[in-house]
BALOBA-1460 file (C-alpha; in Angstrom, 3 decimals):
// residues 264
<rec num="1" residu="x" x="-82.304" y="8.823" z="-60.757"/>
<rec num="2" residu="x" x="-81.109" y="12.477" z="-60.371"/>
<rec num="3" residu="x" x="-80.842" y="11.649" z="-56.252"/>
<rec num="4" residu="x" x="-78.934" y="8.468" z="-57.379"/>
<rec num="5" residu="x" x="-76.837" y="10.093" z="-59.237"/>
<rec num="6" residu="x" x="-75.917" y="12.408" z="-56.288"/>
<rec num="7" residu="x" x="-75.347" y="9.586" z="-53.882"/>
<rec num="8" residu="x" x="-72.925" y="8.365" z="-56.263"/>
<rec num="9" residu="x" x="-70.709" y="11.542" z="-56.681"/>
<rec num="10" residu="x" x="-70.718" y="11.845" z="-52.804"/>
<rec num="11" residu="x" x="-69.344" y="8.482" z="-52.404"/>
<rec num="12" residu="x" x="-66.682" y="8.722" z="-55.730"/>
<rec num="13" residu="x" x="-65.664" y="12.152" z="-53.905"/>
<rec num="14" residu="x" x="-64.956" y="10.414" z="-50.571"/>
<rec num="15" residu="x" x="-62.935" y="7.380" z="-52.017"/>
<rec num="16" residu="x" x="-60.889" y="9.853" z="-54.231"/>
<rec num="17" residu="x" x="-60.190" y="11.979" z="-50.447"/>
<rec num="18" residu="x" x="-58.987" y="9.014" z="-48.787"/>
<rec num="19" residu="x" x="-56.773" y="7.737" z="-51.149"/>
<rec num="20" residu="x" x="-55.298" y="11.160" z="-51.585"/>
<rec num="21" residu="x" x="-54.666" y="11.287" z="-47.405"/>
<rec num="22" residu="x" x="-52.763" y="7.703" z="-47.435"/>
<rec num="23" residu="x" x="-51.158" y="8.456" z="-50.807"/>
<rec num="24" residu="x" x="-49.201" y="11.585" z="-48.830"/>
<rec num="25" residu="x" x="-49.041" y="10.081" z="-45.193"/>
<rec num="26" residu="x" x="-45.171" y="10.736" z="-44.355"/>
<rec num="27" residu="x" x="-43.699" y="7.553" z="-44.385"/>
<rec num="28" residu="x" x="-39.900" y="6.862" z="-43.167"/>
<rec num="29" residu="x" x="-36.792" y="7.461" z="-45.266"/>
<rec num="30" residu="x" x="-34.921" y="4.318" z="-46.136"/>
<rec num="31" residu="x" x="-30.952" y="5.080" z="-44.610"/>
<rec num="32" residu="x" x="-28.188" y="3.728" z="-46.259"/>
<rec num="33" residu="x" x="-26.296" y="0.890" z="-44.542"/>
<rec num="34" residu="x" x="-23.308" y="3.362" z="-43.699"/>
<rec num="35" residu="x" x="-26.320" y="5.645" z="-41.853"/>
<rec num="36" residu="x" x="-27.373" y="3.043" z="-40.261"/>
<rec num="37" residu="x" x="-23.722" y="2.113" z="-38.996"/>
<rec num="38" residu="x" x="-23.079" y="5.541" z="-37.609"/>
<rec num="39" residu="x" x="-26.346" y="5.468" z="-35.910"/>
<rec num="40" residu="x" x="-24.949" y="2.357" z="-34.601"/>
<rec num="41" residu="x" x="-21.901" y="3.453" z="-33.655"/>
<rec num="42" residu="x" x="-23.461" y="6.795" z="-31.731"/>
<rec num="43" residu="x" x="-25.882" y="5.196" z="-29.316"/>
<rec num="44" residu="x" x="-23.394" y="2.651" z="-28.168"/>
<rec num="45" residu="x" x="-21.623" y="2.984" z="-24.811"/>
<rec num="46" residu="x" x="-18.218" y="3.970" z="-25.418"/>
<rec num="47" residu="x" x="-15.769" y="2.416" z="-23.546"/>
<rec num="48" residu="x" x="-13.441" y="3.817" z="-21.386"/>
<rec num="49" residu="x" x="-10.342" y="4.978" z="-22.814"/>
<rec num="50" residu="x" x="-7.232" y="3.657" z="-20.502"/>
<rec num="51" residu="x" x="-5.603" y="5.802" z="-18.351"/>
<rec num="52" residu="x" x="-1.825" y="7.106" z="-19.788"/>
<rec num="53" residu="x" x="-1.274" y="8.791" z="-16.797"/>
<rec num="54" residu="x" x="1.743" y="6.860" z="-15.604"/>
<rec num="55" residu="x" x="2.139" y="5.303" z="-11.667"/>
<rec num="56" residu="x" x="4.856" y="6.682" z="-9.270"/>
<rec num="57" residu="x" x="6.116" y="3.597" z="-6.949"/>
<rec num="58" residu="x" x="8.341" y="3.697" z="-3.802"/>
<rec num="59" residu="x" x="11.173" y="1.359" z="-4.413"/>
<rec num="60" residu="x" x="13.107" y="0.569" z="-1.226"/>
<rec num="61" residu="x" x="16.525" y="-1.154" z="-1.811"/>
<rec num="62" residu="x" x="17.436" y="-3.018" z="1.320"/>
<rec num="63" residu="x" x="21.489" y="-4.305" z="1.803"/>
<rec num="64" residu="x" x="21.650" y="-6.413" z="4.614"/>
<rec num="65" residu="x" x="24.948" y="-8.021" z="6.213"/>
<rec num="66" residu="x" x="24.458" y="-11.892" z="6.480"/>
<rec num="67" residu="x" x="27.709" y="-12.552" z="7.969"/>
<rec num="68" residu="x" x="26.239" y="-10.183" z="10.866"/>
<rec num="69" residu="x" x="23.407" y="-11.786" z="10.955"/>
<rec num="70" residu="x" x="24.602" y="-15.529" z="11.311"/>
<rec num="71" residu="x" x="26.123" y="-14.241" z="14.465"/>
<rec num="72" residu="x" x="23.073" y="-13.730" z="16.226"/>
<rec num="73" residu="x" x="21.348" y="-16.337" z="18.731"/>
<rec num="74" residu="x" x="18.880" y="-17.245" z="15.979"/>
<rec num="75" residu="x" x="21.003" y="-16.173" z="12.944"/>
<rec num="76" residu="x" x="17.815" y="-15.310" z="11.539"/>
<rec num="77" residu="x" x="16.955" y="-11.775" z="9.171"/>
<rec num="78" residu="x" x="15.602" y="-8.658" z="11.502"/>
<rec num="79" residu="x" x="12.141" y="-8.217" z="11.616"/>
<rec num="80" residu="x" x="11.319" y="-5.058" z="10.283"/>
<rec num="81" residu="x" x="8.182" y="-1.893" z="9.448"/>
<rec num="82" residu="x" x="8.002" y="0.517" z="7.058"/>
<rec num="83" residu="x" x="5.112" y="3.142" z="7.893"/>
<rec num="84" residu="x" x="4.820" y="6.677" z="5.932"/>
<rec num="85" residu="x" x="3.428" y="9.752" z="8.243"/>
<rec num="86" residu="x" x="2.076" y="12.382" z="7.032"/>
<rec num="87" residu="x" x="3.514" y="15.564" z="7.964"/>
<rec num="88" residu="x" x="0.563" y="17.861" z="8.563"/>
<rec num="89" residu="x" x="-2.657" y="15.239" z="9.774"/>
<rec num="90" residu="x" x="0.211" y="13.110" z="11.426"/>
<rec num="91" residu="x" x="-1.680" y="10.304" z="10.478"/>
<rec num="92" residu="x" x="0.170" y="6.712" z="9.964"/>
<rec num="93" residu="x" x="0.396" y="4.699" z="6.791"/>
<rec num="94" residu="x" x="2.046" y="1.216" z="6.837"/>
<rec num="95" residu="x" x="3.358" y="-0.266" z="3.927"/>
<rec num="96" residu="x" x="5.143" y="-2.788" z="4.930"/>
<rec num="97" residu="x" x="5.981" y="-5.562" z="8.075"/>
<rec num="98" residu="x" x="7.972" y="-8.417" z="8.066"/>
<rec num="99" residu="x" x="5.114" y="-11.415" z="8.222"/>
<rec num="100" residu="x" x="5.607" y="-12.716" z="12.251"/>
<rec num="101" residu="x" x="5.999" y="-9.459" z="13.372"/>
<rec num="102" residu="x" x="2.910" y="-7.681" z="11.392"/>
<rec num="103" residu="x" x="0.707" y="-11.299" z="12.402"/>
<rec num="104" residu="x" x="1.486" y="-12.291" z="15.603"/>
<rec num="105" residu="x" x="2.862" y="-15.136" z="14.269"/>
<rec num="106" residu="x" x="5.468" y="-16.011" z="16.405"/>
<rec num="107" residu="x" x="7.480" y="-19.617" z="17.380"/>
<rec num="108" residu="x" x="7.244" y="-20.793" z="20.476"/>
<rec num="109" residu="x" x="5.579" y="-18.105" z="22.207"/>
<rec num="110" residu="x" x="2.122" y="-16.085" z="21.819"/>
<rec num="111" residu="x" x="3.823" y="-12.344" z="21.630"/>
<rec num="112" residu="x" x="6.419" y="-10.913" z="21.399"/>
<rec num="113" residu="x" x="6.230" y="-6.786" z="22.843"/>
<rec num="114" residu="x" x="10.120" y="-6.190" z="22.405"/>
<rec num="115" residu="x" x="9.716" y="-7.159" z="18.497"/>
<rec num="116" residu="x" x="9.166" y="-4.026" z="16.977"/>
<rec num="117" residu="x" x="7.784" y="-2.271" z="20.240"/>
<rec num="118" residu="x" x="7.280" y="1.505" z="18.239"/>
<rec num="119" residu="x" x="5.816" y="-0.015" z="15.229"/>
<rec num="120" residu="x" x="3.118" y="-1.912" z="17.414"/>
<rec num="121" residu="x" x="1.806" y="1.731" z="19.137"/>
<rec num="122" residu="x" x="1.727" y="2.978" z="15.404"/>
<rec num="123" residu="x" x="-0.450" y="0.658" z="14.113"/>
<rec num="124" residu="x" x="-3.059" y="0.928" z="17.156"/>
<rec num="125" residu="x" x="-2.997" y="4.275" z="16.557"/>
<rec num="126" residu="x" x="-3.696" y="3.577" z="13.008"/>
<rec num="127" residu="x" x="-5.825" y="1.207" z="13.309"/>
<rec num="128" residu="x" x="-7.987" y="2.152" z="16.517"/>
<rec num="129" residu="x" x="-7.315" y="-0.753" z="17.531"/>
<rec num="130" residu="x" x="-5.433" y="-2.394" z="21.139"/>
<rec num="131" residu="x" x="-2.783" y="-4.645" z="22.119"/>
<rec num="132" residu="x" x="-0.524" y="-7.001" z="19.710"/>
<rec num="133" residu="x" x="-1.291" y="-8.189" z="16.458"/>
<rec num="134" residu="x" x="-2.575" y="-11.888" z="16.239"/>
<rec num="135" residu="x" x="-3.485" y="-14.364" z="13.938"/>
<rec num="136" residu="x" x="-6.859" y="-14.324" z="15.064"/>
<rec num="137" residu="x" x="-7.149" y="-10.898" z="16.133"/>
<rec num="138" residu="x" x="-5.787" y="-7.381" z="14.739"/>
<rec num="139" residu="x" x="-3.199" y="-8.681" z="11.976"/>
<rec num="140" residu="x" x="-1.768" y="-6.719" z="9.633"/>
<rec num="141" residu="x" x="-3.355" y="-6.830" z="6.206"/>
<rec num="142" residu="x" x="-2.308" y="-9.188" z="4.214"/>
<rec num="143" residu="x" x="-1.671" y="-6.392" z="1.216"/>
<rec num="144" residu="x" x="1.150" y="-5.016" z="3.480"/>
<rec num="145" residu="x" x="2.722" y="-7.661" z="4.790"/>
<rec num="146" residu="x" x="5.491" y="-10.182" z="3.516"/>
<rec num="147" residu="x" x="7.750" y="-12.842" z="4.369"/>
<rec num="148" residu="x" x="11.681" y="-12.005" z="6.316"/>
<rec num="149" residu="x" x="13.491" y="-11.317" z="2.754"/>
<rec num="150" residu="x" x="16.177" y="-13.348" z="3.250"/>
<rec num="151" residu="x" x="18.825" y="-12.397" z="0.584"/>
<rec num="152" residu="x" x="21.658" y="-9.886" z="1.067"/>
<rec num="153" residu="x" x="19.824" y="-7.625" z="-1.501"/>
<rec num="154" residu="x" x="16.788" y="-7.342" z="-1.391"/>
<rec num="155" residu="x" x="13.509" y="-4.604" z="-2.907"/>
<rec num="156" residu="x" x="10.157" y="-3.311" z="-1.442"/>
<rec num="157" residu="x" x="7.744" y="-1.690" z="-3.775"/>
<rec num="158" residu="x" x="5.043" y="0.240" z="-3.068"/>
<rec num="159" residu="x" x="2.606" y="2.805" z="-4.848"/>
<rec num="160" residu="x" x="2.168" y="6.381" z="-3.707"/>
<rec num="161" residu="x" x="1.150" y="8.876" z="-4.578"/>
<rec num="162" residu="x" x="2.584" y="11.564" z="-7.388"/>
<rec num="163" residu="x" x="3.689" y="14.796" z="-5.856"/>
<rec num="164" residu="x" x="2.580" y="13.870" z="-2.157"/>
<rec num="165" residu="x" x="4.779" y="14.661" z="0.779"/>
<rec num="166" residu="x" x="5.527" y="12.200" z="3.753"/>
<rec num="167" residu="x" x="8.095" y="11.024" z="6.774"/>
<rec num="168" residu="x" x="9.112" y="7.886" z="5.915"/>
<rec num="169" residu="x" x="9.693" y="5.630" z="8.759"/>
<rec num="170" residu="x" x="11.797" y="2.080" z="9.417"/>
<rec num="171" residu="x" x="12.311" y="0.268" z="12.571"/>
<rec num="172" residu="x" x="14.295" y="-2.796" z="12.922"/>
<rec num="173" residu="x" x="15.710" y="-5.399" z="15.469"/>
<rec num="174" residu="x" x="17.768" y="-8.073" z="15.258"/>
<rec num="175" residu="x" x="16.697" y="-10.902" z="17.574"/>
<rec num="176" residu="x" x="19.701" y="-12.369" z="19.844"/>
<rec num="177" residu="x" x="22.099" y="-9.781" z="18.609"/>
<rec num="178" residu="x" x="23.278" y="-9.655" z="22.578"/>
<rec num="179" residu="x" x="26.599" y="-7.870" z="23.279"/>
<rec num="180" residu="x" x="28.388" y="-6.791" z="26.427"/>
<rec num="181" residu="x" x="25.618" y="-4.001" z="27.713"/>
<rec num="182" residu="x" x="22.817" y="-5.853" z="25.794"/>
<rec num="183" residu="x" x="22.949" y="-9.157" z="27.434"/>
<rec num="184" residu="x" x="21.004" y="-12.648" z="27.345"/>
<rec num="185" residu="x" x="21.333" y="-13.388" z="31.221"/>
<rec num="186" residu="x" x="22.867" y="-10.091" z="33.092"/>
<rec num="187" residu="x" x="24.708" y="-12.018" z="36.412"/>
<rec num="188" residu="x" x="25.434" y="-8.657" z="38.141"/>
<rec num="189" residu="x" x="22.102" y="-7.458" z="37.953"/>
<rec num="190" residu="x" x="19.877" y="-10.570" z="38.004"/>
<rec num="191" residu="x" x="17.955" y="-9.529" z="34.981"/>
<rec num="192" residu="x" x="17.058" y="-12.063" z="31.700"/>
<rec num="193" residu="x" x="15.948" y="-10.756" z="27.858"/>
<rec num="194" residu="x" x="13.014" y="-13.186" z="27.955"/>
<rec num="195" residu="x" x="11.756" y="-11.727" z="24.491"/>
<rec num="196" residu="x" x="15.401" y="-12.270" z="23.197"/>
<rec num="197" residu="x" x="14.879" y="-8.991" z="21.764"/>
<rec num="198" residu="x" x="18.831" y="-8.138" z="22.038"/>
<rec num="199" residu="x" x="20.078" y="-4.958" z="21.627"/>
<rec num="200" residu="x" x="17.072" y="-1.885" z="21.358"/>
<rec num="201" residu="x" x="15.029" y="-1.735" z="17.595"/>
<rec num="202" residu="x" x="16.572" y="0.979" z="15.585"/>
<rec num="203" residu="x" x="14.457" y="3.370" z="13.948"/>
<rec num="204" residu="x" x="15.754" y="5.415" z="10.349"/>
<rec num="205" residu="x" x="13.869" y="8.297" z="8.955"/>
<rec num="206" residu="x" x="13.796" y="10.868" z="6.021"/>
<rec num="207" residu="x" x="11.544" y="13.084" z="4.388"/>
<rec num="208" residu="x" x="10.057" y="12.420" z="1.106"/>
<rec num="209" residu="x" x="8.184" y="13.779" z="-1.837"/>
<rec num="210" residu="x" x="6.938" y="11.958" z="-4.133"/>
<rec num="211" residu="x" x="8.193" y="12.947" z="-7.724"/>
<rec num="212" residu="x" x="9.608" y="10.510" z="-10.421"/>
<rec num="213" residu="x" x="14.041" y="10.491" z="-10.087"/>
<rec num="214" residu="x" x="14.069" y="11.422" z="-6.704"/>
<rec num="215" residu="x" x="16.088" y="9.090" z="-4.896"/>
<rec num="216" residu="x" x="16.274" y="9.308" z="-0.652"/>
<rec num="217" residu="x" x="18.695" y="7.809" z="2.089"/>
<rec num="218" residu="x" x="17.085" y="7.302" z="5.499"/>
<rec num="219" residu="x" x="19.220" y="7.834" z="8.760"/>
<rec num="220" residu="x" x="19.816" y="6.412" z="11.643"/>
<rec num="221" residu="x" x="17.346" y="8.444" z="13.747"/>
<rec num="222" residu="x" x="17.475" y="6.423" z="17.222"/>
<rec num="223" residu="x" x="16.553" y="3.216" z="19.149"/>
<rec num="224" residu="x" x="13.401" y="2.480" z="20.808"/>
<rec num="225" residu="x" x="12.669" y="2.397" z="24.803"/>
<rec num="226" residu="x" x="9.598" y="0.221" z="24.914"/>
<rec num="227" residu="x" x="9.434" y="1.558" z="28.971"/>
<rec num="228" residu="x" x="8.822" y="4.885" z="27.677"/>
<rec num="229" residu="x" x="5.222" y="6.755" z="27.056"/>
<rec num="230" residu="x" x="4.400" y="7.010" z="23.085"/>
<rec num="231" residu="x" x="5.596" y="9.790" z="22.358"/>
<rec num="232" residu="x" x="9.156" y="9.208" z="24.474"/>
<rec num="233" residu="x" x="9.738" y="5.941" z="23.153"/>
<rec num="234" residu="x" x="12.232" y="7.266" z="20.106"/>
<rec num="235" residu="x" x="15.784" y="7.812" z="21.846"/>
<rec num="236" residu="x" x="19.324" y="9.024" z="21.029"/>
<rec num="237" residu="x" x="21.174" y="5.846" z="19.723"/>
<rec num="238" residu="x" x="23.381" y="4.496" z="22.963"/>
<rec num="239" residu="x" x="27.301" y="4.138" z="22.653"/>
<rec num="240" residu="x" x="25.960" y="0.496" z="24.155"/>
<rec num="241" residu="x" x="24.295" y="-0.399" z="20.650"/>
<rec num="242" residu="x" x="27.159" y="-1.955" z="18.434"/>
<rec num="243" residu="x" x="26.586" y="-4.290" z="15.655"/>
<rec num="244" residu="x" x="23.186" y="-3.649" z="15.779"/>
<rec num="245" residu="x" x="23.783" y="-0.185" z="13.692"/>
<rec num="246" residu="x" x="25.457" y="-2.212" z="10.967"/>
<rec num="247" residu="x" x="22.589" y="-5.095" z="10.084"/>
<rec num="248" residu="x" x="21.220" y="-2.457" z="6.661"/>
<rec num="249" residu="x" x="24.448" y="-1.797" z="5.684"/>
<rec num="250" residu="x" x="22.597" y="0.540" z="3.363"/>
<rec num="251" residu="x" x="18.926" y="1.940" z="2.476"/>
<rec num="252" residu="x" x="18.394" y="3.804" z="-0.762"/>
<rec num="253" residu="x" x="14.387" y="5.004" z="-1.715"/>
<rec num="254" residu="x" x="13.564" y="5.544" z="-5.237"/>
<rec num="255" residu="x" x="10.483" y="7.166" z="-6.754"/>
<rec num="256" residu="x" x="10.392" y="5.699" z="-10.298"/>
<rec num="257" residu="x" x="7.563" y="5.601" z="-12.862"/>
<rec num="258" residu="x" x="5.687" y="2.624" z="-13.336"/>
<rec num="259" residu="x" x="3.649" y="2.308" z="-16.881"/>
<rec num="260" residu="x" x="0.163" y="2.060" z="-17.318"/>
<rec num="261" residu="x" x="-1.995" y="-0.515" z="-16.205"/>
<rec num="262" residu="x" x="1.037" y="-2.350" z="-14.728"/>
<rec num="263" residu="x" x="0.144" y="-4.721" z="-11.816"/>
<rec num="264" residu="x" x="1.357" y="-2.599" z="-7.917"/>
């Protein structure tokens, strides 16, 4: 009985032990519902906050003489390029070419060199790539591109950069504007303007930097000689070239602020 007895304790003992273990086993704190929220709230992905730095856009205002123009052979708008150089890396940045000129698109014929002959070399040269742009081969993206504004008054805007420093570039020709030295058929010297290119593409330029109010006036910087080598090709402006000089009656660049998130 007395080893019964024993066997009995042993067993009471060990019951009593491991109740006492679970009856202290840590178990979790219950969190209020505003914990739990916060918790919530902390391992979430937070979402990016939206920029409030504000956008600095070019903003080219264009007046063009229409009487001028209707004077021409095809009485159509100039084609025309805007590039931006930069003035240490010389490298080339267009931003904008009339549609036919910056796809090859042309009526009636495949190319057309006389167009806007410096422009062309620019964009090779930015590009890597050779010869004329096509619709099937080299055009211009269709981001910088755009169709022959047509109105008197007209805008180009583009983005660029805040506090950045370029040479701002324009070429443009009138096709058929043909005057006395700049003729269709020359008799005397048994020449034709096959590309009806007319008198020489003019090219304006001006120095820019980019910060918000500044407003810039390109000038008249010379015509092109397509005959010439690359870096030749920009000339002094003849006494030959007449109403060709007066097509823009004025150019005016603007750096204004653009808010954020609004479309380019």
């Amino acid at each position: 009985m007395k080893a019964f007895a024993q066997i009995i304790a042993v067993t009471i003992t060990a019951i009593l032990i491991t109740i006492g273990g679970c009856k202290h086993k840590a178990e979790p704190t219950p969190q209020s519902p505003a914990a739990v929220k916060k918790t919530a709230e902390q391992a979430a992905p937070k979402a990016p906050e939206a920029s409030s730095k504000k956008r600095l856009m070019m903003v080219f205002d264009i007046h063009q003489d229409k009487n001028l123009i209707s004077l021409s052979t095809f009485s159509e708008p100039p084609q025309f390029a805007i590039w931006l150089e930069e003035p240490v890396s010389h490298k080339y940045k267009t931003i904008y070419v009339s549609y036919r000129s910056g796809t090859g698109d042309m009526v009636g014929k495949a190319e057309c060199p006389g167009c806007l002959p410096l422009w062309f070399e620019i964009y090779n040269r930015e590009t890597g790539k050779k010869g004329y742009p096509k619709p099937d081969n080299n055009p211009a993206p269709a981001a910088v591109t755009g169709a022959t504004p047509q109105q008197e008054n007209f805008k180009i805007v583009r983005e660029i950069e805040p506090g950045s420093k370029w040479i701002c570039w324009m070429e443009m020709n009138l096709a058929g504007d043909f005057n006395e030295k700049y003729q269709e058929y020359n008799e005397k010297e048994q020449t034709s303007d096959d590309d009806f290119s007319g008198q020489p593409p003019l090219v304006y330029r001006c120095e820019i930097e980019a910060i918000a109010g500044k407003k810039y006036v390109p000038a008249l910087y010379g015509m092109v000689d397509m005959r010439k080598p690359f870096e030749e090709m920009i000339q002094p402006v003849s006494p030959d070239v007449t109403t060709a000089k007066a097509v823009f009656q004025s150019i005016e660049i603007s750096i204004t602020e653009s808010e954020p998130n609004q479309p380019k």
